[in-house]
N, CA and C atoms as a LAMMPS dump frame, in Angstrom:
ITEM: TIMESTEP
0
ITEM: NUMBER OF ATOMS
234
ITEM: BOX BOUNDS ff ff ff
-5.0000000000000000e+02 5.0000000000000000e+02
-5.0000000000000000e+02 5.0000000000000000e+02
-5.0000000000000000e+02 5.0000000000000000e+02
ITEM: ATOMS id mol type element x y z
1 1 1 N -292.841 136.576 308.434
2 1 2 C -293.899 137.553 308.4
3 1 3 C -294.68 137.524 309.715
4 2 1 N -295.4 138.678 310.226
5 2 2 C -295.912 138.325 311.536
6 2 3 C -297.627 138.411 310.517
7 3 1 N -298.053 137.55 312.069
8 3 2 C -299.66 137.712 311.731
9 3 3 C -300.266 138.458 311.928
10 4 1 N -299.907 139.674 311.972
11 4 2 C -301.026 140.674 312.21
12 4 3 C -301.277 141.154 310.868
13 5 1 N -302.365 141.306 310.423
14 5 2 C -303.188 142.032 308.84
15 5 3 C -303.575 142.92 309.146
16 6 1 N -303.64 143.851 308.623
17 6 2 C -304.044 145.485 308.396
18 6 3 C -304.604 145.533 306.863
19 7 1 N -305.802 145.472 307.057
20 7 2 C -306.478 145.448 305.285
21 7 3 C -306.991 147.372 305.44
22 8 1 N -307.065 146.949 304.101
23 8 2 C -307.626 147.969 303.289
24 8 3 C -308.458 148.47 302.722
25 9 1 N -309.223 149.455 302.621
26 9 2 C -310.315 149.523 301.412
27 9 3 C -309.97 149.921 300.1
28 10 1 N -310.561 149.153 299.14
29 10 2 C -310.101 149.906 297.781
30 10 3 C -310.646 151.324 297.803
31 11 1 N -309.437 152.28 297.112
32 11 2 C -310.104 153.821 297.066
33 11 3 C -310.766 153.829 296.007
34 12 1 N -311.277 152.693 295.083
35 12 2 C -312.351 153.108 294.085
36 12 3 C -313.711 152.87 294.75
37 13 1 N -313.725 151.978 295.654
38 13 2 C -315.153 151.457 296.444
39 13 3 C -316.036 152.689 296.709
40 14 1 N -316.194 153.867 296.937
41 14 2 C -316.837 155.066 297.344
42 14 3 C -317.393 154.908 298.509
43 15 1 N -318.424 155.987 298.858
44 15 2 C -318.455 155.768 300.112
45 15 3 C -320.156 154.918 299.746
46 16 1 N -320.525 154.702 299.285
47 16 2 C -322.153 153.922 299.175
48 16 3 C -322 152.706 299.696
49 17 1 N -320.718 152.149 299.647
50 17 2 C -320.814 150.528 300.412
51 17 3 C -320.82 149.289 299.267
52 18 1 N -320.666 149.634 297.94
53 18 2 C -321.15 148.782 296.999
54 18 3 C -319.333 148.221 296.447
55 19 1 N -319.818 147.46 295.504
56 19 2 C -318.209 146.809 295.204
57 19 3 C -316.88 147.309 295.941
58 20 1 N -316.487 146.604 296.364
59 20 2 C -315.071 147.133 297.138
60 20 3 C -314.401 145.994 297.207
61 21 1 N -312.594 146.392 297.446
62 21 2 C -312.161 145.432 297.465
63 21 3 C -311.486 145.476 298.836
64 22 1 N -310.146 144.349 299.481
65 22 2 C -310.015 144.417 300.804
66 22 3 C -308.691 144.084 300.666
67 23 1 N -307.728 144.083 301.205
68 23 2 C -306.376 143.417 300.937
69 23 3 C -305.443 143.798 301.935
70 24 1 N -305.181 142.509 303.247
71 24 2 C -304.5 142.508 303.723
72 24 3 C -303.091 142.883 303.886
73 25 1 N -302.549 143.365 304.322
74 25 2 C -300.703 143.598 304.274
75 25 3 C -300.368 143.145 305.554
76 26 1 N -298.863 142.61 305.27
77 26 2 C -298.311 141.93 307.013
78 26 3 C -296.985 142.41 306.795
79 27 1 N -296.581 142.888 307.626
80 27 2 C -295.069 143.603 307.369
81 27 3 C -294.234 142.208 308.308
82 28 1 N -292.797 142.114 307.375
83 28 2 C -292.144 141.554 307.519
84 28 3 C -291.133 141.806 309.091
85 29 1 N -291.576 140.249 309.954
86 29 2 C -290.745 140.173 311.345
87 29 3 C -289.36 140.444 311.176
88 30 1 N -288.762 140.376 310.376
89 30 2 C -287.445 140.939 309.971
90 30 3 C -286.766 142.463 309.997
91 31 1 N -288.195 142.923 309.979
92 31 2 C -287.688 144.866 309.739
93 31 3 C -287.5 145.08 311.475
94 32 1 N -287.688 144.512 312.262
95 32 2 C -287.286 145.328 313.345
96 32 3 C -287.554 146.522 313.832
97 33 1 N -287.774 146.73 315.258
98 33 2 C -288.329 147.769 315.756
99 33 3 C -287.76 148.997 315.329
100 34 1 N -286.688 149.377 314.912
101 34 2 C -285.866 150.33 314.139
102 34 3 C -286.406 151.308 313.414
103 35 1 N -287.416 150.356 312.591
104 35 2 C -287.93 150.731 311.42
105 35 3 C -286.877 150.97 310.111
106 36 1 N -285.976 150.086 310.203
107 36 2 C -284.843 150.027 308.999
108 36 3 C -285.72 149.512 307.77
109 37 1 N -284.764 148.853 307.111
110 37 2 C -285.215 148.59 305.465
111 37 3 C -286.605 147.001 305.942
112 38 1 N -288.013 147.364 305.345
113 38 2 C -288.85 147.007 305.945
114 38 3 C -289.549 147.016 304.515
115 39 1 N -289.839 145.473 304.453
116 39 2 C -291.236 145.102 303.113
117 39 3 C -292.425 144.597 303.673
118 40 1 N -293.566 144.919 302.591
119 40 2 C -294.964 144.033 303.432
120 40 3 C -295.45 142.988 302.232
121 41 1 N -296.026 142.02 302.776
122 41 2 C -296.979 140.901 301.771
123 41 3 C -298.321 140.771 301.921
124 42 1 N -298.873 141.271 300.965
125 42 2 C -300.29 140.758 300.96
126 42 3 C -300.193 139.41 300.333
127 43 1 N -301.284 138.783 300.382
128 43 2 C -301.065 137.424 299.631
129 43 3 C -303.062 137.349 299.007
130 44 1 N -303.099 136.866 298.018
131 44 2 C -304.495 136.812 297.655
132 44 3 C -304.498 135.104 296.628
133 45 1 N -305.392 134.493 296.439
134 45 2 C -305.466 133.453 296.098
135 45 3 C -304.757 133.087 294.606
136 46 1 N -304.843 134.182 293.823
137 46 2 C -303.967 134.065 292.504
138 46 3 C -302.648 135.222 292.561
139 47 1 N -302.256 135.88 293.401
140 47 2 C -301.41 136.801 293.118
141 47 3 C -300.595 137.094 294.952
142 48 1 N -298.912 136.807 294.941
143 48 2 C -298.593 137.735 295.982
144 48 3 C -297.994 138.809 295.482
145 49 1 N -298.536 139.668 296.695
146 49 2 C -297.705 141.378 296.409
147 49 3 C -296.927 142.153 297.471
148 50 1 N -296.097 142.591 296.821
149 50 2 C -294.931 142.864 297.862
150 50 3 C -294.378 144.445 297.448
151 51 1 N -294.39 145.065 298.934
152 51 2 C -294.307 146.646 299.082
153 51 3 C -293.163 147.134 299.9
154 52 1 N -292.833 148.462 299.648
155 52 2 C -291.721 148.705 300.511
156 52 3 C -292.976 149.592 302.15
157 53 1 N -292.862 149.487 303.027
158 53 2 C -293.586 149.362 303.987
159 53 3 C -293.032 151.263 304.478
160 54 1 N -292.291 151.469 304.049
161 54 2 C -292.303 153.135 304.156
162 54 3 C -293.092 154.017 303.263
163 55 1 N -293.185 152.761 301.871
164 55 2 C -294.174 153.521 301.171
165 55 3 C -295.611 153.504 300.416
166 56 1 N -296.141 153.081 301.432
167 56 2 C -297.206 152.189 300.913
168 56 3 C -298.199 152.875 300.011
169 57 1 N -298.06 153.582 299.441
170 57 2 C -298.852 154.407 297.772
171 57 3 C -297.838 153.976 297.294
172 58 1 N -296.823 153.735 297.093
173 58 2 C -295.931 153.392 295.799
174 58 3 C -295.976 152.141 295.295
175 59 1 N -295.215 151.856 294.463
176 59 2 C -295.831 150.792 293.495
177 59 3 C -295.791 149.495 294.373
178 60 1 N -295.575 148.195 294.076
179 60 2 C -295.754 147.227 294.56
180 60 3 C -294.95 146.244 293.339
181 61 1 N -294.567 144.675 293.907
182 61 2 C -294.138 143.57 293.025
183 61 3 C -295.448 142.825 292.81
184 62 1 N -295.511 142.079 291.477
185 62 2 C -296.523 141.11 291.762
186 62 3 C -296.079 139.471 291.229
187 63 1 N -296.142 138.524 292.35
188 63 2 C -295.617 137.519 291.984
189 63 3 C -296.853 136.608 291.793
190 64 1 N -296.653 135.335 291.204
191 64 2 C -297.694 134.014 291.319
192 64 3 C -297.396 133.446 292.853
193 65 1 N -298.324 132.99 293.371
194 65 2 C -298.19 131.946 294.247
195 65 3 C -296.637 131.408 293.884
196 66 1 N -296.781 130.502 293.04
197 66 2 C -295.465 129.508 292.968
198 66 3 C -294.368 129.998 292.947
199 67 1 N -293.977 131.418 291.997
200 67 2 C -292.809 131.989 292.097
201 67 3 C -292.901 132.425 293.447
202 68 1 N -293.509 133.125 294.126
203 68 2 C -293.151 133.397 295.736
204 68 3 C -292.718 132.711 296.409
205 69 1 N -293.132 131.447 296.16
206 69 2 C -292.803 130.135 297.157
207 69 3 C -291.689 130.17 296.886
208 70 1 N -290.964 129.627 295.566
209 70 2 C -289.952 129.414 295.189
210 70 3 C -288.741 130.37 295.744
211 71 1 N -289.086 131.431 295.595
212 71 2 C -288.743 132.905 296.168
213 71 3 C -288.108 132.86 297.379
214 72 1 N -289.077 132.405 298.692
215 72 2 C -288.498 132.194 299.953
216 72 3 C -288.278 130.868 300.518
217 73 1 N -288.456 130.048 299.265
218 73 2 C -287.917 128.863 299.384
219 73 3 C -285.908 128.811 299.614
220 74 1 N -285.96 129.737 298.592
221 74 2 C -284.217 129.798 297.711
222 74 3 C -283.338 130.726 298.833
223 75 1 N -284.593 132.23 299.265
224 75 2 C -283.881 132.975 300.585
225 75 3 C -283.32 132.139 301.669
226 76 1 N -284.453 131.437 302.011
227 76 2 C -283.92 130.559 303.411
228 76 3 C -282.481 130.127 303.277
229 77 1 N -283.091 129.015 301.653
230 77 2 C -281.53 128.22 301.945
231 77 3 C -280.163 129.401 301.801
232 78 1 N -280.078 130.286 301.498
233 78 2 C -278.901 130.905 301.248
234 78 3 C -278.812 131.412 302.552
């Protein structure tokens, strides 16, 4: 994943400034300048989430911490 974050505002926050939420995305060093098949990860303290990076209004995965780990634990080794 590279380090660059690109957060967000929640679109329920309005414009008054009051509750809002924020949520980073980092698109995966893997997609290549191409712009071929390309996912992003936010990561938040109880939940990672994972997007297809062409479509970022569309839905999203939501994993635990641990299953993620496990996740690109198992990618590597293969």
């Amino acid at each position: 994943m590279s380090s660059e974050l690109v957060w967000f505002k929640s679109s329920h926050s309005g414009n008054e400034g009051g509750e809002c939420v924020e949520i980073a995305w980092r698109k995966s060093t893997h997609s290549g300048a191409e712009g071929g098949e390309c996912v992003e990860v936010a990561e938040t303290t109880s939940a990672v989430l994972v997007r297809d990076s062409k479509d970022k209004s569309g839905p999203h995965l939501t994993f635990s911490p641990a299953a993620w780990a496990a996740f690109v634990a198992y990618a590597q080794a293969v």
